[in-house]
C-alpha atoms as one frame of an Amber mdcrd trajectory, in Angstrom:
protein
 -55.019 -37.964   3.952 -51.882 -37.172   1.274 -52.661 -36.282  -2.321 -54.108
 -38.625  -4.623 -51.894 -39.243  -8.161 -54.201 -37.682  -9.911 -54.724 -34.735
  -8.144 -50.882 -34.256  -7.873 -50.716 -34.480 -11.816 -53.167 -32.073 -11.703
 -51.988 -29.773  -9.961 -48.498 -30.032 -11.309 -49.627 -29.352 -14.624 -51.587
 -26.125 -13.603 -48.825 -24.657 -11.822 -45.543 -25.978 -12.739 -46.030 -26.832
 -16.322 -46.186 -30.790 -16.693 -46.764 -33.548 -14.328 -43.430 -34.878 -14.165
 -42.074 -31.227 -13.279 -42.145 -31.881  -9.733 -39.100 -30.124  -8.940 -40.036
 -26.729 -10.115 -40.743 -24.432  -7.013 -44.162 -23.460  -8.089 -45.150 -26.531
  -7.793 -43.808 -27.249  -4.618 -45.301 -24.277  -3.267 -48.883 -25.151  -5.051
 -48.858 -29.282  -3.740 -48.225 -27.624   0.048 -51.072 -25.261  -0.467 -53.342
 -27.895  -1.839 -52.120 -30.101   1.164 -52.714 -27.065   3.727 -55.917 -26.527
   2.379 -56.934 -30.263   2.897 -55.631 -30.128   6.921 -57.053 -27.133   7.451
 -60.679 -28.389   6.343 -59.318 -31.770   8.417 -58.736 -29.299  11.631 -61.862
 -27.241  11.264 -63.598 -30.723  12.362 -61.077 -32.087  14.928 -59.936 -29.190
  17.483 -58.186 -31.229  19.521 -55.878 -32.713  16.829 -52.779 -31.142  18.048
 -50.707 -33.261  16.178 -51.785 -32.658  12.818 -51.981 -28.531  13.868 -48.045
 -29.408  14.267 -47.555 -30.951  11.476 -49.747 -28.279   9.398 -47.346 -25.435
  11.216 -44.426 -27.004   9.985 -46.189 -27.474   6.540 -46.841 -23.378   6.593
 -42.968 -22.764   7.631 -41.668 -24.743   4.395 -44.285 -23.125   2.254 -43.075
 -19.662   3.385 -39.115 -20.485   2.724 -40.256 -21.805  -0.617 -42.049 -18.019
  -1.356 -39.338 -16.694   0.122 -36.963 -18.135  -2.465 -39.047 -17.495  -5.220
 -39.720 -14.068  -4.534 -35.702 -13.719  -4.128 -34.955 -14.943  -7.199 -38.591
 -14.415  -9.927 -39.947 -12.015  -8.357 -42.956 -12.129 -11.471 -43.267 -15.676
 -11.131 -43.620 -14.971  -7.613 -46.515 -12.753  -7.752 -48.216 -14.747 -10.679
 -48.345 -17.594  -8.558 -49.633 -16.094  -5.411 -52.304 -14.244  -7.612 -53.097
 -17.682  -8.453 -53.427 -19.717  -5.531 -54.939 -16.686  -3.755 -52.613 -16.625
  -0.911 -50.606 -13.427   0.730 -53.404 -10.598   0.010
């Protein structure tokens, strides 16, 4: 199930400053972790749904380049944003 327009707007405005701001890479990293979030709840129901698992591995894997990169290049935007979202403890 993708992300409804509003809760994209949402989220984009939380995290990467306005809605239309979509190319900012907090808020790329905080649409994959809403998404993850969403599969994962999806997964916890159907264990044998290999191919969403796959595509929620591959979903992890762009999330972590995207850290990656920010941590490489703001490193206090970096750790402002994954105090935020609660991810990396």
């Amino acid at each position: 199930m993708p992300l409804t327009k509003e809760k994209k707007a949402t989220v984009l405005t939380a995290y990467a400053g306005s809605a239309t701001n979509t190319g900012s890479t907090e808020g790329q990293i905080a649409l994959l972790t809403e998404r993850i979030s969403q599969i994962s709840t999806h997964l916890q129901q159907n264990k044998k749904d290999f191919s969403t698992h796959r595509g929620l591995m591959k979903l992890v894997g762009e999330r972590k380049s995207l850290l990656n990169y920010l941590q490489k290049n703001n490193l206090t935007g970096y750790r402002q944003l994954i105090e935020k979202l609660g991810i990396r403890k």
